[in-house]
C-alpha positions in Angstrom: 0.0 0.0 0.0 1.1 3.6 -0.4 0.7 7.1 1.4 -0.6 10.2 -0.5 -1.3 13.1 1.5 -3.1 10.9 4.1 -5.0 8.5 2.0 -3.8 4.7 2.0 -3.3 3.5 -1.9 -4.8 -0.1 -2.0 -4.2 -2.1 -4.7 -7.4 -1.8 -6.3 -7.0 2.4 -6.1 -3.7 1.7 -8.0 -5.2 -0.3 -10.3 -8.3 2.3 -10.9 -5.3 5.2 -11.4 -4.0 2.9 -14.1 -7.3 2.0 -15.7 -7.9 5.6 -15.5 -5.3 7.0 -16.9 -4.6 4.2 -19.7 -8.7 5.4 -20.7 -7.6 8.7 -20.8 -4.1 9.2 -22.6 -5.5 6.2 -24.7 -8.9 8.5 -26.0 -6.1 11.9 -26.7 -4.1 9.4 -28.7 -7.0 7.9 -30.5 -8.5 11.2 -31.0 -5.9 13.6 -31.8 -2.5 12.4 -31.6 -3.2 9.1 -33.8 -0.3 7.3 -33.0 -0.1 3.1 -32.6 -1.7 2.5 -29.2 1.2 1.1 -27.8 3.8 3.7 -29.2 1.0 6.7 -28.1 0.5 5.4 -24.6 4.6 4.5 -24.1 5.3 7.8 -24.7 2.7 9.7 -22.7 3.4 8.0 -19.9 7.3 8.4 -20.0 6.2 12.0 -20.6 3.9 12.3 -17.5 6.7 10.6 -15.4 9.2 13.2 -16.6 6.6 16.1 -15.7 6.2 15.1 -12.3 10.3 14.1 -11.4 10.3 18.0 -12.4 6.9 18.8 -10.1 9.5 18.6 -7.2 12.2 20.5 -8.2 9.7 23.3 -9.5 7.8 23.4 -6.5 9.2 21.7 -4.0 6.5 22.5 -0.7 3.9 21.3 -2.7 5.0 17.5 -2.7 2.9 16.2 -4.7 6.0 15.0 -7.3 7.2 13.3 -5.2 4.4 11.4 -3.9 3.2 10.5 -7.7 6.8 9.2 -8.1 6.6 7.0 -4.8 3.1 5.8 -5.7 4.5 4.9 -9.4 8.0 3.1 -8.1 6.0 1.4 -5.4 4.3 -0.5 -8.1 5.7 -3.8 -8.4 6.1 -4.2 -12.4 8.0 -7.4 -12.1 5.2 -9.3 -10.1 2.4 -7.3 -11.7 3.6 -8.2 -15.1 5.3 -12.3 -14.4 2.5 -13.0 -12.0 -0.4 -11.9 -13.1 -0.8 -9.8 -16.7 1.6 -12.0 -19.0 -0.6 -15.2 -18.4 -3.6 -13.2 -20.1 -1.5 -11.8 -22.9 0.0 -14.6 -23.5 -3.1 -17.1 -23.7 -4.9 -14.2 -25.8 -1.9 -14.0 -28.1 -1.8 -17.6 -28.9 -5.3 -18.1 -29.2 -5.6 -15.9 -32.3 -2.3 -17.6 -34.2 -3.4 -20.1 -37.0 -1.9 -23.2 -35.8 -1.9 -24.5 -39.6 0.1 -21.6 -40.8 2.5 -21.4 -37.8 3.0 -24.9 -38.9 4.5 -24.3 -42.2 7.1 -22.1 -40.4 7.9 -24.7 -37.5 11.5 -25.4 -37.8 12.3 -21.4 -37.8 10.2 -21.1 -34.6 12.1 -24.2 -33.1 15.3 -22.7 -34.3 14.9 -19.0 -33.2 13.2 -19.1 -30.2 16.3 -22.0 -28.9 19.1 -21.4 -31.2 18.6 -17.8 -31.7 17.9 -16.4 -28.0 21.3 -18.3 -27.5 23.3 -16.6 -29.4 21.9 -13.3 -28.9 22.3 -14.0 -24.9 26.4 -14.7 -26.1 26.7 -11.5 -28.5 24.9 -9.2 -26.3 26.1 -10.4 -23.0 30.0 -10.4 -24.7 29.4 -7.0 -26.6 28.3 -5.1 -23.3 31.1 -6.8 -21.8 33.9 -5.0 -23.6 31.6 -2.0 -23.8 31.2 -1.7 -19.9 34.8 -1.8 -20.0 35.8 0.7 -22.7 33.6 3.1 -21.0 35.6 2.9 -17.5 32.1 0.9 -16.0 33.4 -2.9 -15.8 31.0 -5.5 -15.3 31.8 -9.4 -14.5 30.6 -11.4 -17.7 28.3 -13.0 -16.0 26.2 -10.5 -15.1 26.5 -9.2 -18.9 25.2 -12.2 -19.8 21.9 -11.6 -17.5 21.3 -8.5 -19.0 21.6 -10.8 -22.4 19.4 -13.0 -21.3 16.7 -10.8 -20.4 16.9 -8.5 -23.1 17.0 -11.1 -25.8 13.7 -12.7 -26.0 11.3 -10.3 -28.2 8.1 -9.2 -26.5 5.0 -11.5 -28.2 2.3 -8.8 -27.0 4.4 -5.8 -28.9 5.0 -7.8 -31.6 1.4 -8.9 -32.5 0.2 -5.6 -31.5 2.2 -3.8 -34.2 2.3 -6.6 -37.0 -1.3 -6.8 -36.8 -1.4 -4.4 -39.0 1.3 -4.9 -41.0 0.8 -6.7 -45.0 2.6 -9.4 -44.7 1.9 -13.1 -45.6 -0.1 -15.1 -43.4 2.5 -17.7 -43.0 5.6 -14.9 -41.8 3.2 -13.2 -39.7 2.5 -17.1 -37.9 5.7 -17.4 -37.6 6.6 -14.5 -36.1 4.3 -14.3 -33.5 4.7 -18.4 -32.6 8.6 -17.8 -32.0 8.0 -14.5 -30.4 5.5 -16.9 -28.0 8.0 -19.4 -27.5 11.0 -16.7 -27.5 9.6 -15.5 -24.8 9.4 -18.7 -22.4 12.7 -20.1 -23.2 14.2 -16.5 -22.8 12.7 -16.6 -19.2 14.1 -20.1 -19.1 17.6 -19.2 -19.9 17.5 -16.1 -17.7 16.8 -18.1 -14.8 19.7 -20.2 -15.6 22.1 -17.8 -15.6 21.4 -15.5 -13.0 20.8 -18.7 -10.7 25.0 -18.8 -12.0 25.8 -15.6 -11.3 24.4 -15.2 -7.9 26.5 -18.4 -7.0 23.1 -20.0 -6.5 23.9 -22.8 -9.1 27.1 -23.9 -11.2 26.5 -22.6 -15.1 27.8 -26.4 -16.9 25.7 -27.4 -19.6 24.9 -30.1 -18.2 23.4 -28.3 -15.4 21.6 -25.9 -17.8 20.6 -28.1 -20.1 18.5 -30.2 -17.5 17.2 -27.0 -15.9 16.2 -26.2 -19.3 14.2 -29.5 -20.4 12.6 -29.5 -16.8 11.0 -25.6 -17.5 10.4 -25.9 -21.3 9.6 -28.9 -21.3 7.7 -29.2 -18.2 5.9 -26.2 -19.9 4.8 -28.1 -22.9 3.3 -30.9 -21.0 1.2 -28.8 -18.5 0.3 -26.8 -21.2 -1.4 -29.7 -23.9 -2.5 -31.3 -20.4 -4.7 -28.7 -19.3 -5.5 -27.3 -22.4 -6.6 -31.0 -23.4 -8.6 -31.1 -20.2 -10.7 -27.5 -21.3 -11.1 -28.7 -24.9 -12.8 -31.4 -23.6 -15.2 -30.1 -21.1 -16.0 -27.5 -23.5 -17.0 -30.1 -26.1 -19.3 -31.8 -24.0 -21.2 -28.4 -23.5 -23.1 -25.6 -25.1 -22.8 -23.0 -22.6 -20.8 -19.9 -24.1 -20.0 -18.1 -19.8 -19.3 -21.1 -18.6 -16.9 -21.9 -21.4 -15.3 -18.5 -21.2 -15.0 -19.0 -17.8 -13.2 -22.6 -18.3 -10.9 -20.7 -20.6 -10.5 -18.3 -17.5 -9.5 -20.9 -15.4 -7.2 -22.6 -18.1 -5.2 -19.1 -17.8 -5.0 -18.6 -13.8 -5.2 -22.1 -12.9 -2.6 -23.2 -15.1 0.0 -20.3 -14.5 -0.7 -21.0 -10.7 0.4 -25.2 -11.5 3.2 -24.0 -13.4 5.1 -22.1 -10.6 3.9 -24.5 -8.0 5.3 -27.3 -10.6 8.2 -25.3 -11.0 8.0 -25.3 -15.5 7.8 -22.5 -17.5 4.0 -20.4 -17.2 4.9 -18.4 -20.4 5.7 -21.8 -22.4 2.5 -23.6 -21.1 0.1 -20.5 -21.8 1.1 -19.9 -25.2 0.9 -24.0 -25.8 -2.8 -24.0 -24.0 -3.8 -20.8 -26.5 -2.7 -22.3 -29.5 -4.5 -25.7 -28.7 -7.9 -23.8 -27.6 -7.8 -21.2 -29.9 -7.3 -24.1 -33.1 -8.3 -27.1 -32.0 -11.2 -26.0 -29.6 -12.1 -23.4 -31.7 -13.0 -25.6 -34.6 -14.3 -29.1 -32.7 -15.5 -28.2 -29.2 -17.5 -24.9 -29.8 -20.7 -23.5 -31.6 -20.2 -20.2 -33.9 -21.9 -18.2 -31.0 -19.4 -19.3 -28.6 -16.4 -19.0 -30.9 -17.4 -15.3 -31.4 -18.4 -14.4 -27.7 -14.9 -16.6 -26.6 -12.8 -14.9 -29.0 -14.1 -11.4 -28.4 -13.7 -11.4 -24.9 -10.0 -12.4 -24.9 -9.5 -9.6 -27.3 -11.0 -7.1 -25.1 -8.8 -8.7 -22.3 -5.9 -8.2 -24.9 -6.9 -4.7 -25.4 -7.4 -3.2 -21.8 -4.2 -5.2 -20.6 -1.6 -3.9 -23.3 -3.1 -0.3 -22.5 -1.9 -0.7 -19.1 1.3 -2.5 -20.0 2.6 0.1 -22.3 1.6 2.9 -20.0 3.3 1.3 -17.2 6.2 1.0 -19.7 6.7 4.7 -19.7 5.7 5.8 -16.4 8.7 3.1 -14.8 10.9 5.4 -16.2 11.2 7.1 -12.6 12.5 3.5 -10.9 15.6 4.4 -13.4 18.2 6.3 -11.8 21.0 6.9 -14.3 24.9 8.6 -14.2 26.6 9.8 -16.8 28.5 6.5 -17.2 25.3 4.7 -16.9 23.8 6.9 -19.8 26.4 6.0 -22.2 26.3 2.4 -21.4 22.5 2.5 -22.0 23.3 4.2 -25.3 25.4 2.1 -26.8 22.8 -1.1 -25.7 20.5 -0.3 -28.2 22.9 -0.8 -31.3 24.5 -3.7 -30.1 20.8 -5.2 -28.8 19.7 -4.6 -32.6 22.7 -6.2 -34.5 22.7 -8.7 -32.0 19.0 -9.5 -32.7 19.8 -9.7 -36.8 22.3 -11.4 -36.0 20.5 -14.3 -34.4 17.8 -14.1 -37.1 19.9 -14.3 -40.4 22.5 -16.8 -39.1 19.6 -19.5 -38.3 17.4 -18.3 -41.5 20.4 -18.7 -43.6 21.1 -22.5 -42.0 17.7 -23.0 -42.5 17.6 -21.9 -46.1 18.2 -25.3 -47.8 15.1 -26.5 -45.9 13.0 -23.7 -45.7 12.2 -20.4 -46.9 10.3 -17.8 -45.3 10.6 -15.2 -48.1 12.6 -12.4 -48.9 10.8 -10.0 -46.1 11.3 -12.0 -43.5 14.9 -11.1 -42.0 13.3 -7.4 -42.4 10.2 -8.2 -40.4 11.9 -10.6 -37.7 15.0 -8.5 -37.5 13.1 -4.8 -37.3 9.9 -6.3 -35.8 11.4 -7.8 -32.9 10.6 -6.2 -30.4 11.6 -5.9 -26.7 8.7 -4.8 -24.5 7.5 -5.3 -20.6 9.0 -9.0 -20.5 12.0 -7.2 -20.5 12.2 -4.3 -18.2 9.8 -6.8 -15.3 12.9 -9.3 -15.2 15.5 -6.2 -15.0 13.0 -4.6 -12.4 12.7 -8.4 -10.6 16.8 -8.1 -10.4 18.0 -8.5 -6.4 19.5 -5.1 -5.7 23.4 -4.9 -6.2 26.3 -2.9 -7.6 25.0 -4.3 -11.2 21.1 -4.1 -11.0 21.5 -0.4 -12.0 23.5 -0.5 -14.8 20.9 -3.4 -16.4 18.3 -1.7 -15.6 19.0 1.4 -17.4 20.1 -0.2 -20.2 16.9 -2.4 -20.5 14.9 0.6 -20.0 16.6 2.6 -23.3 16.3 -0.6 -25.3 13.3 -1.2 -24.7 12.3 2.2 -25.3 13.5 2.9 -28.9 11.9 -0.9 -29.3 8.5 0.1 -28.6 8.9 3.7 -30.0 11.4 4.1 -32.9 11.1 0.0 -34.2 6.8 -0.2 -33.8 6.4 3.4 -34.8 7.5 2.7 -38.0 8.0 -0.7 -38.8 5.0 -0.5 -40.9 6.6 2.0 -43.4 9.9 0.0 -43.3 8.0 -3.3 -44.3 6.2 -1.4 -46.7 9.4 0.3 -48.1 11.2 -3.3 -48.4 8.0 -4.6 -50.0 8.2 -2.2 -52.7 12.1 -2.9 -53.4 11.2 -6.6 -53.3 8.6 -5.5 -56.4 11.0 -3.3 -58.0 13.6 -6.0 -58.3 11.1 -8.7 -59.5 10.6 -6.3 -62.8 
């Protein structure tokens, strides 16, 4: 709970404020600022945070800067976010994904979202390394490699959000948004692993981490086809659209809740139980009226929930406290996040090109689409305070920033603008 001038913050007050204000900023976008929802509402709220750090130091009896800024850093994003929004977005992500089209693009999923946050984790964790160093800030490796971890996996709920309304083929956009899905639970996977190592909690072998890994992901999977098996088929035996929305409910906070109990991977076995539900179940256990009342309801969960994320996004920006030092380091994150990130795209797509083929746009999309979002700054937020927590922090926080406002502000005209090249070179 927090203190405002007297009055106890609960947490359904805080979560009024954010509903609130994510109505608000979200109608002045809509209405005159007509930016992407998630880009507008980023930058409004990093703007609002700004305006009321400088509330204090403009008028510094009032107070009331300062108490916005304690009721904003008291908000826990990590637990918020890994505990109770990402099972939602994560469930409502999948469930719109065309299992048959992510199908035709399985073996780049398989191969990005394992191979590919891998070797981002190395080149980022490696590149900030030697940056760190250069700059007179020197970080162990293996807490460079934490902040590779974490900022590796692209963001599902900012991708989908902003490729939704990108042209591209049905089969690119599948596969984009199943490894962003699956990106997103081994990334969690491999950040676990390695900060385990670099808190001295557990040895970092490979045979260590590679059982740690087969238990979460894997683990994942099976909870995931298990309950969503179980929901398909109580929903097929009825005709009952609340009660199945409801059992699609209890898919998402029942099953999240098994999966930290269990100890496996929640992000893996939401985004498996989506895809099952929202393909299989979809088609074989549900009438039209509860397919449209099903699949309308996680959309409006989808909606309301990224508002908030994205808001939160910005207004975190006072948990950041940054030096000089700091600042550059942040700075120079952002390129070596990016070439990192094509780096792990083209190498696998370029193994893969015997096999498969995902089209000439696709290192474009995957490489400029990728984007880092609130998975990101929750597990540099959920960091235990240190000497290094700032400097990864920071450094998320600009990353992700330019991710959700420079990359989905205008990845739509850059797809566009490689379309038409594509066109131009076929005549």
């Amino acid at each position: 709970m927090t203190m405002m001038h007297g009055l106890v913050i609960t947490p359904f007050d805080a979560a009024a404020i954010l509903i609130v204000l994510a109505a608000i900023l979200g109608y002045a976008n809509h209405r005159f600022i007509h930016l992407p929802q998630s880009v507008g509402l980023t930058i409004m709220g990093a703007a609002a945070s700004l305006i009321v750090v400088a509330l204090d130091w403009l008028l510094p009896s009032t107070k009331v800067g300062s108490d916005v800024t304690r009721f904003i850093a008291d908000i826990d994003f990590h637990a918020t976010l890994m505990d109770g929004m990402l099972s939602f977005l994560l469930f409502a992500g999948a469930l719109h994904v065309d299992w048959n089209e992510m199908r035709r693009g399985r073996w780049p999923i398989i191969v990005l979202s394992t191979f590919g946050v891998l070797l981002s984790t190395a080149l980022v964790g490696g590149g900030f390394y030697v940056m760190a160093g250069l700059l007179g800030a020197p970080l162990p490796l293996a807490w460079c490699l934490v902040f590779g971890a974490l900022i590796s996996p692209t963001d599902p709920v900012a991708i989908m959000r902003v490729l939704s309304r990108a042209d591209i083929p049905a089969t690119l956009q599948a596969t984009v948004a199943g490894e962003s899905l699956f990106n997103d639970g081994i990334g969690v996977v491999v950040f676990t692993i390695i900060l385990a190592a670099a808190l001295g909690d557990e040895p970092l072998s490979i045979l260590n981490a590679a059982q740690l890994f087969l238990i979460e992901a894997g683990g994942g999977i099976m909870l995931g086809l298990a309950i969503g098996w179980i929901a398909f088929r109580a929903m097929q035996s009825i005709d009952d659209y609340n009660l199945e929305i409801m059992i699609s409910l209890a898919v998402v906070m029942g099953g999240y809740t098994a999966a930290r109990w269990l100890h496996v991977s929640g992000p893996v076995a939401m985004a498996v139980a989506g895809l099952l539900i929202g393909n299989h179940g979809v088609a074989h256990a549900m009438s039209d009226t509860t397919k449209d009342y099903l699949l309308k309801f996680w959309s409006l969960i989808d909606d309301i929930l990224n508002s908030v994320l994205f808001l939160l996004i910005g207004l975190e920006v006072v948990a950041i406290s940054f030096d000089m030092r700091m600042l550059g380091l942040a700075i120079v994150a952002v390129p070596l996040a990016l070439a990192s990130r094509g780096a792990s795209v083209i190498v696998p797509l370029t193994l893969l090109k015997p096999f498969v083929t995902l089209g000439p746009l696709a290192p474009t999309t995957l490489v400029w689409g990728g984007l880092r979002g609130g998975i990101s700054v929750a597990l540099a937020l959920g960091l235990p305070v240190g000497p290094y927590r700032a400097s990864a922090l920071a450094a998320t926080y600009l990353v992700v920033l330019f991710a959700v406002i420079a990359q989905g502000g205008t990845v739509e005209r850059v797809l566009k603008w490689k379309t038409r090249r594509i066109d131009a070179a076929k005549q």
